[in-house]
Structures are given as C-alpha cells and as structure tokens.
C-alpha positions as CSV (number, residue, x, y, z in Angstrom):
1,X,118.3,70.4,24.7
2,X,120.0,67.3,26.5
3,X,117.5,64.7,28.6
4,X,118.1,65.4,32.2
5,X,119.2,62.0,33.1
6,X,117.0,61.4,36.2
7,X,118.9,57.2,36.6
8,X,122.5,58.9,37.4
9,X,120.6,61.2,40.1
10,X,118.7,58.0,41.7
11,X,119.5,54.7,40.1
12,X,116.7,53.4,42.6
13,X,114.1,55.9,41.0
14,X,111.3,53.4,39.3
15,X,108.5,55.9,38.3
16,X,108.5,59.4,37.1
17,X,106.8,62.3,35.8
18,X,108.3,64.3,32.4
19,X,106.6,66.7,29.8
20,X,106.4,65.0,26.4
21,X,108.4,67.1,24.3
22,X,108.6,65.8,21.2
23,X,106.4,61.9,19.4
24,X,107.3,61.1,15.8
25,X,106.2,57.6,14.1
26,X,108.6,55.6,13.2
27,X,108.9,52.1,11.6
28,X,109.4,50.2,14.8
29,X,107.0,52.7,16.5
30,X,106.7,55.6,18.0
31,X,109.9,58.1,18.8
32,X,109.1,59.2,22.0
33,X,111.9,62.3,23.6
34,X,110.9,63.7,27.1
35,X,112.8,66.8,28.9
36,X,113.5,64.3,31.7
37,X,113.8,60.2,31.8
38,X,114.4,57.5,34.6
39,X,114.8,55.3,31.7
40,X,118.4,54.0,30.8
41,X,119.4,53.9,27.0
42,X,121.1,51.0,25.8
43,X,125.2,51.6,25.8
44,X,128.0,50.1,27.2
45,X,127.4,46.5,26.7
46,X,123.8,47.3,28.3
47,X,120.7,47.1,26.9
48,X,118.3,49.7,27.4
49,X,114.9,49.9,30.2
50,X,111.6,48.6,29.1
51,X,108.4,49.9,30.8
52,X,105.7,52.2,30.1
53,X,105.0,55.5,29.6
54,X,101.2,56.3,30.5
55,X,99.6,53.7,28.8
56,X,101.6,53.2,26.3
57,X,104.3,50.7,26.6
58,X,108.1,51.4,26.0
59,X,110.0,48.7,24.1
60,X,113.9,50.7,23.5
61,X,115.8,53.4,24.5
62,X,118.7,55.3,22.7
63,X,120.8,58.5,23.3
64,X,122.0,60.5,20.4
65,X,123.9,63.6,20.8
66,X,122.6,63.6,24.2
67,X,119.2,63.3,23.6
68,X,117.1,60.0,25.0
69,X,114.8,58.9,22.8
70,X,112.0,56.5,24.1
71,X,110.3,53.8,21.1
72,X,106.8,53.2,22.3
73,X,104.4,51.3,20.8
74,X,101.9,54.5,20.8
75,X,101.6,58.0,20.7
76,X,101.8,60.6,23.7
77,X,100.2,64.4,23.5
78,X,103.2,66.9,22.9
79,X,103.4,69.2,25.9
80,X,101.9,67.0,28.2
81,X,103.4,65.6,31.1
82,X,103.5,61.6,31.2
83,X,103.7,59.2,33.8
84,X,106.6,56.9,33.7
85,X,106.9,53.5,35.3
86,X,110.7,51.2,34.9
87,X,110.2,47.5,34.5
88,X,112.1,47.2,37.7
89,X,112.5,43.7,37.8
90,X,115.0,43.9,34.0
91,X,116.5,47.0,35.5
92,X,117.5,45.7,38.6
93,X,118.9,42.0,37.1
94,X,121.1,44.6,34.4
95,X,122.3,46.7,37.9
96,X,123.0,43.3,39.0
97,X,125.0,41.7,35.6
98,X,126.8,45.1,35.1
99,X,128.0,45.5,38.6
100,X,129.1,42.0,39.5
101,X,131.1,42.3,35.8
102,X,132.6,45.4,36.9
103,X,133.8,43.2,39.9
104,X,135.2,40.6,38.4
105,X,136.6,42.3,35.7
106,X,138.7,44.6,38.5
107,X,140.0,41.8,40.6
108,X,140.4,39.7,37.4
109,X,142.8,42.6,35.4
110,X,144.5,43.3,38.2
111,X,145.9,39.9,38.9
112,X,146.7,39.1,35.2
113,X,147.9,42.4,34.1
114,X,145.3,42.2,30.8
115,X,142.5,44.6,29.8
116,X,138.6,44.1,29.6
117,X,138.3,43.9,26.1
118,X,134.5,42.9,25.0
119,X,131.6,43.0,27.0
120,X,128.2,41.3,26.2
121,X,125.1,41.7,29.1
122,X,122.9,39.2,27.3
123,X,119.2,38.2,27.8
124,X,120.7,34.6,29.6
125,X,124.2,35.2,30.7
126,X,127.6,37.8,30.8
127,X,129.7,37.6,28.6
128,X,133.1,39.2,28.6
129,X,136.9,39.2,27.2
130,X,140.1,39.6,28.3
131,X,143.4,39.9,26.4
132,X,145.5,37.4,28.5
133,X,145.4,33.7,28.2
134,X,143.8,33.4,31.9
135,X,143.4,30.0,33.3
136,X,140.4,28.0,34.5
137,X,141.8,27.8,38.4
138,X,142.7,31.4,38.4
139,X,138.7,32.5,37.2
140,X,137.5,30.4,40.0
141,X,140.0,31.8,42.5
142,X,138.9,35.4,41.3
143,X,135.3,34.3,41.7
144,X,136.2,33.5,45.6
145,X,137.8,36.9,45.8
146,X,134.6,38.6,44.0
147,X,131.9,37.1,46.2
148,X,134.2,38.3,49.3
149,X,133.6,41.2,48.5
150,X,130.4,41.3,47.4
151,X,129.3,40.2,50.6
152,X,132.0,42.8,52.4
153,X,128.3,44.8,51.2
154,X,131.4,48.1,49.6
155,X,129.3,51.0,48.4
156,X,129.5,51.9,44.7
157,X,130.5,55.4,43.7
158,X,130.6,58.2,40.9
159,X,133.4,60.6,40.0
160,X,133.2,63.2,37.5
161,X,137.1,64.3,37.6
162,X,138.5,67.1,36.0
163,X,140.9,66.5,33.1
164,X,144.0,66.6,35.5
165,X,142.0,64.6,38.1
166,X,141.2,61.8,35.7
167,X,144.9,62.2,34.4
168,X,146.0,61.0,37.8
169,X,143.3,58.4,38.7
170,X,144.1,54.7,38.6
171,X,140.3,53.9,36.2
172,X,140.5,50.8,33.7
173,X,140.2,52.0,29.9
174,X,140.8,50.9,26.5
175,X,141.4,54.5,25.0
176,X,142.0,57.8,26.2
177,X,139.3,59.3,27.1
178,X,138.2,63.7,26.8
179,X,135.2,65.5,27.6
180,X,133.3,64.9,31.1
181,X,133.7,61.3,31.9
182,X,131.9,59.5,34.2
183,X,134.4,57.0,36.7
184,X,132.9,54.2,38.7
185,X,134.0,52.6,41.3
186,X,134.1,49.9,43.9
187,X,136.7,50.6,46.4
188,X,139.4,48.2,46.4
189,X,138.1,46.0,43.4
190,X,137.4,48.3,40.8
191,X,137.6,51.6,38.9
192,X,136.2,52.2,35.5
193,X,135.1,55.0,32.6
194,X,131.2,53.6,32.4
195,X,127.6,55.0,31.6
196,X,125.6,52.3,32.9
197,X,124.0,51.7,36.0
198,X,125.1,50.2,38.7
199,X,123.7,48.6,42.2
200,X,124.3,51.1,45.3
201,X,126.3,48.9,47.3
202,X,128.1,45.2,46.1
203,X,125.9,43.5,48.5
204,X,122.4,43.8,46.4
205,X,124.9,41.9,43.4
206,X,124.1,39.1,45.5
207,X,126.5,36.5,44.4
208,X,128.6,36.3,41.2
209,X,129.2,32.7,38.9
210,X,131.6,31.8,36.0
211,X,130.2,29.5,33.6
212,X,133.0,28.8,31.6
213,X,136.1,29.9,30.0
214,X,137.2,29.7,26.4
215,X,140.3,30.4,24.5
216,X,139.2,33.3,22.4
217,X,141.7,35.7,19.9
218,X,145.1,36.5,22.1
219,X,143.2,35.5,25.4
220,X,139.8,34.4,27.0
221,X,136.4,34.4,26.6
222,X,134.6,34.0,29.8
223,X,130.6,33.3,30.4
224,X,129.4,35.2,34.0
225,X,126.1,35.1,35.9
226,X,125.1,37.2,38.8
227,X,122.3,37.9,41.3
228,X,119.2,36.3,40.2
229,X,120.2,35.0,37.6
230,X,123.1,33.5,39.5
231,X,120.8,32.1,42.3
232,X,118.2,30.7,39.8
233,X,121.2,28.7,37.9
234,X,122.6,27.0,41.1
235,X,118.5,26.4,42.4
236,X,118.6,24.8,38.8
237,X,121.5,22.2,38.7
238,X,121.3,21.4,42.6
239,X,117.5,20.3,41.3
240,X,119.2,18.2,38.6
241,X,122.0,16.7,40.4
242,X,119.3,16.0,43.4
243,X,117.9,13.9,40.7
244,X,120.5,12.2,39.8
245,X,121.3,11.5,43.0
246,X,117.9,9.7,43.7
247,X,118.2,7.6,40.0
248,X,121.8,6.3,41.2
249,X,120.4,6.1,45.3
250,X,123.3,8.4,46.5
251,X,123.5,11.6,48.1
252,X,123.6,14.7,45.9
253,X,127.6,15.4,47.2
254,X,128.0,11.7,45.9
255,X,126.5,11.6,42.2
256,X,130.5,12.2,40.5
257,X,131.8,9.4,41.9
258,X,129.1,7.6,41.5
259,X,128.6,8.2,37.5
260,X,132.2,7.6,37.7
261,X,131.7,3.8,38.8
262,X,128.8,3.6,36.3
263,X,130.7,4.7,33.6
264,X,133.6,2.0,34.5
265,X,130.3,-0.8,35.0
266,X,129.7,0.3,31.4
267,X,132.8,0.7,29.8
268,X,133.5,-3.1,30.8
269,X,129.4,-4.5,29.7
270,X,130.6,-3.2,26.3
271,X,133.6,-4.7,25.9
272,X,131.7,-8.0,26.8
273,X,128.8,-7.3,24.4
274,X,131.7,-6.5,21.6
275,X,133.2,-10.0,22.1
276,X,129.9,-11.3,22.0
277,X,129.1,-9.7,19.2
278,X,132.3,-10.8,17.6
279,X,131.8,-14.5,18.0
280,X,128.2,-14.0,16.9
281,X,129.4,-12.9,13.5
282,X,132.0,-15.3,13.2
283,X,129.3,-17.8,14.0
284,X,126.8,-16.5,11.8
285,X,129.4,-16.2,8.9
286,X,130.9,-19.6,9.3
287,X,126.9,-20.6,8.5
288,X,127.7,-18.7,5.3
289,X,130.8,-20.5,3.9
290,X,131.2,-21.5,0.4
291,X,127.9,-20.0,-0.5
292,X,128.7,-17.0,-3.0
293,X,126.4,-14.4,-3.1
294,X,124.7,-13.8,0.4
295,X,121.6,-11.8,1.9
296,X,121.0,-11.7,5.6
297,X,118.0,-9.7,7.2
298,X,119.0,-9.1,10.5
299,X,117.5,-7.6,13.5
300,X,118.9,-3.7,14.6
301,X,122.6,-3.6,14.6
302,X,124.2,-0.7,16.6
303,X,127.8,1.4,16.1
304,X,129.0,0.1,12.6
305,X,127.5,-3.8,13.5
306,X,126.3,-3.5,9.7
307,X,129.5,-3.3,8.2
308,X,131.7,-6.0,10.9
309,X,129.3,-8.6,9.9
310,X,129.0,-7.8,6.5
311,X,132.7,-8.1,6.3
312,X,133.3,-11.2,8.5
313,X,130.6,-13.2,5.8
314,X,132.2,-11.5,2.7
315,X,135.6,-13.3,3.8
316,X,134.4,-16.7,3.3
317,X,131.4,-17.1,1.2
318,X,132.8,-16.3,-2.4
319,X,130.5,-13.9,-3.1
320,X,128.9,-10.5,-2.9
321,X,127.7,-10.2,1.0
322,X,124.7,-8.1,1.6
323,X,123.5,-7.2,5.3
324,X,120.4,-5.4,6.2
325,X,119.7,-4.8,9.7
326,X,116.8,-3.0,10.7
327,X,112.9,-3.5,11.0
328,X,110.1,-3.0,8.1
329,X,109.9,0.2,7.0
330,X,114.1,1.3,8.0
331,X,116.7,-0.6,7.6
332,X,120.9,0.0,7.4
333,X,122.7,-1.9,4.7
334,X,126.6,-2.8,3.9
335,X,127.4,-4.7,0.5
336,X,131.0,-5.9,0.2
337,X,132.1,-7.3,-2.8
338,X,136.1,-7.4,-3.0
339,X,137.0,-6.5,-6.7
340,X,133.7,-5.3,-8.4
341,X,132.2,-1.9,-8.8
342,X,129.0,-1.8,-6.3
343,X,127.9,1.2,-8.4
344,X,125.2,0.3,-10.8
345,X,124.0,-2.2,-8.3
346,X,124.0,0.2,-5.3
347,X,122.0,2.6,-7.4
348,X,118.7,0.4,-9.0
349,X,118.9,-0.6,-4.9
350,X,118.3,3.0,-4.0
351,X,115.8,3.4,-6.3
352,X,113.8,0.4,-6.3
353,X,113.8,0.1,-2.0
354,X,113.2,4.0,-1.4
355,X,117.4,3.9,-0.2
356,X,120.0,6.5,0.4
357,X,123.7,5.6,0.0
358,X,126.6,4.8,-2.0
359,X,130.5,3.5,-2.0
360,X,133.4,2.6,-4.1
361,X,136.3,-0.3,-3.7
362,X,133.8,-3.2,-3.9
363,X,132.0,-1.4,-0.8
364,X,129.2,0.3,-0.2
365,X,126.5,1.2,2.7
366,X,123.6,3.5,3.1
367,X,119.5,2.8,4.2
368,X,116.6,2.1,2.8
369,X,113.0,2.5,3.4
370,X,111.3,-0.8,2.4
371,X,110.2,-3.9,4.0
372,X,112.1,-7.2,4.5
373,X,109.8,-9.2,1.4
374,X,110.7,-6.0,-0.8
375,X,114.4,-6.3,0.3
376,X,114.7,-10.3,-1.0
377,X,112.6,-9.8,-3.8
378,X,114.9,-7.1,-4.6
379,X,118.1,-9.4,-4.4
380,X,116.3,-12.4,-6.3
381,X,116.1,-10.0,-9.4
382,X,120.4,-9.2,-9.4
C-alpha cells in the first residue's frame, strides 16, 4: 500500500499522527514505514525531513515504489499509532532553497533559451546548471528580476494534468514525462515537473543571491542562496566589510576604493624595497670579490631573496657561493657554482644539517634544519 503523502496535502503541516505499519533493523538503523507521513523523502535534488517519531529520532527518508520509509535510530510498536514532529526549521530553509531555485531557474531559461540541467540543494548553498554559456551580468540581472517577484508575494501552485493537459502545458523538463505528474508553478516565472516542496507563496523565499558563476561542460555552473541562508550571508559580509572599513577609517560603501589605493601604496613600497634590496646585494657581493668559495648567514630573506643574492656573490668571487638565510633551527639555502655538479655536496649537506633539497647546472636550493655554528662547521669540512 502507497504512504498517503500527508506534505502535498499541507506543506505547512509540522506534526502528525500515523499507525506504525511496519519497523525492521537495519544497518544504519531502524526501517520505519507508516500508512501516513508529513515527512518528505529525499528526491529531486532534495534531501529528505529530519525529526522524530515519538521518541525516537528520524535521521532519512526514502520512497520506493511508493512506499516512504522512515530510518530512525529506534524501534516503534507495529500497529501503533506514533506521534510525529518535522524539524521545521531544515524543512522550511529546503521550501526556501527549492523554491527561490525554481525561480531563478524559470526567469533564467527563459531569457537564455537553455535547460536546468543539474541541481544540487546542499547543506551550505544551491547549486545548479544550465546548458548555455550565461554571462555574469545576465545572472545578476535575473537575480533583480527574481527578487521582484519574490517580493510581488505570487502564490505557488500544483497541477496534476491529464496526459493531453500536460501535452499542451508550457512546464520545463529534461525528458518526456508518463504516468501522473506532478506540475509546479509560479505564475509568470515558472513552470516545472517536481516532487518537492515548495513555500505557499514567493514572498516567504524571502530574498534570493547568486554566489558565483562558473564555466562548467557546454554552459554554467552557478552557486545560489536563498531565505535564511541568504539573509545570514549578507548579515555576514556586511559584518566583515564593516570591519574593514573601521581597519582602513572609511565608511563601509568606501572600503573598494580604499583597498584599491592601499594596494597602489603597496605596489609602489615594493618596488622601493626591491631596489633596495638590489643595491644591498650588490653591496654585499662587492664585499665578496675575489674571494672563491663563499658562506654568508643571513637574516630571513623573502620571495626568491636566497637565490638573487646568492647569484649576485657567485658572479664575482671565483668560487662556490653559498647563502643561508633564516634563524637557528630553519633556514633557506641557494649554492651556485657555475660548471660543477652541486650533487654529492648538496646531498652530505642534507644529511649532515637535517636539510631538504636538491638541483642540477651548478645550482641548487632547498632548507635545512640546523643552527648557524652547525651550518659553518659544516662548510669548514668541504
């Protein structure tokens, strides 16, 4: 016998009494099938309603061959009648996910001529896919038109068409579809073959928000939030970019333009600290002239300081040049020697100064773990 589906009759309904008609164990717990449920099974892109079922609590819902069967993490009395209770809170944020992505998905194919082709309603956001390469502008100018109407406050509603009814109705689908099919629809922004549930009017979506859009197959990949979950991500960035705002004493409205001149500030201090740094090594190598082989210990370098200095010294002492920069305990080494293979020497360093590295061409970098009296009694010994 089928589950009387009590969430198509009242997608509002959050507690409910059914005789338990069947309680198996299972391996992920108890299989649970009442005559009646308020609980939704997960299909469509949805996952299923969490809640409990007297005291027991229910953790997944499925439908096969038209019978819901509840897992529960407990066993219920067989023909007894059960209290049930939804976790409203999940239900009503999956009303919300599904319904603003049944919006956005009507305004959205409609204007691009595409087709809905994946949809994901994920623990943190929406994700869905169309088959047409949709650009950024036109997903925000869709998410204008969405919120219209959400706030418009349309009422949703359910068809159940006869085969020549649903032959002549307008309703997005992937593949013909047979049998008693259940159309949704939001006047003027959407109609669609769906089991799931849905809010009763667009207003309760709330508010709708794309997160991004990604080139994905033969079109896009786009990343949705709605409702609550909507409303907590805007709470959560305005709270971000308010402090921002403070750090760089602007005005929240102002923080872009204001990074923007930071950036600029920046961009130009390193271009200073590089010349800097240029002459510094020229200086520093000019000290190391004529002298052959060459060691230096060197405070932290950053970006690939190492290897510039080691290279400016290896150009005029006449020697192997070896630069460690770092403090006791971590440093970063270069060796440059133009002509001879680093190899066997870059390997007893490894091993005797705890190192990890390697090269070829008469150069070679890596890092060692050792200690700056352990690095030149090292070198003393080669």
């Amino acid at each position: 016998m089928d589950t009387i589906k009590l969430y198509y009759d009242d997608v509002l309904m959050q507690e409910f009494d059914a005789t338990v008609l069947s309680c198996d164990a299972g391996k992920n717990g108890w299989a649970v099938v009442l005559d009646r449920t308020a609980f939704y099974p997960e299909g469509g892109g949805q996952p299923s309603d969490h809640g409990t079922l007297g005291t027991v609590r229910v953790t997944d819902v499925h439908e096969k061959g038209g019978v819901i069967t509840h897992t529960c993490d407990g066993p219920l009395p067989v023909g007894e009648t059960v209290h049930g209770a939804i976790d409203w809170a999940r239900r009503f944020d999956h009303m919300q996910q599904h319904s603003g992505e049944h919006i956005v998905s009507g305004l959205l194919c409609a204007a691009y001529g595409c087709d809905n082709v994946g949809f994901h309603l994920g623990e943190d956001t929406v994700i869905i896919d169309y088959n047409a390469d949709i650009p950024w502008e036109g997903v925000v100018e869709i998410e204008k038109k969405a919120n219209q109407y959400i706030w418009e406050d349309h009422p949703f509603q359910v068809l159940w068409p006869t085969a020549e009814e649903l032959a002549a109705l307008p309703y997005r689908s992937k593949k013909a579809l047979t049998g008693a099919v259940r159309i949704t629809s939001f006047p003027g922004a959407d109609m669609c073959a769906c089991c799931g549930t849905h809010v009763v009017r667009s207003g309760q979506v709330g508010l709708v928000k794309f997160l991004s859009c990604q080139k994905f197959r033969d079109g896009v990949r786009l990343e949705l939030l709605c409702g609550q979950r909507a409303m907590d991500y805007l709470a959560m960035t305005w709270e971000q970019n308010r402090a921002v705002g403070q750090a760089l004493s602007v005005k929240p409205q102002a923080t872009a333009a204001a990074v923007a001149k930071n950036q600029t500030e920046l961009s130009a201090l390193r271009q200073r600290v590089a010349q800097l740094e240029e002459a510094s090594f020229a200086a520093t190598a000019e000290g190391c002239r004529g002298q052959g082989d060459v060691l230096l210990v060197t405070e932290s370098l950053q970006g690939d300081g190492v290897r510039r200095l080691c290279d400016a010294v290896s150009q005029v002492c006449g020697g192997r040049a070896a630069v460690f920069a770092g403090a006791d305990g971590a440093y970063r080494y270069a060796l440059i020697h133009p002509g001879h293979d680093l190899s066997p020497l870059v390997k007893s360093l490894n091993a005797a100064l705890h190192g990890r590295g390697g090269g070829r061409d008469g150069f070679a970098q890596g890092s060692v773990a050792a200690t700056e009296a352990e690095i030149r009694d090292f070198f003393q010994t080669v």
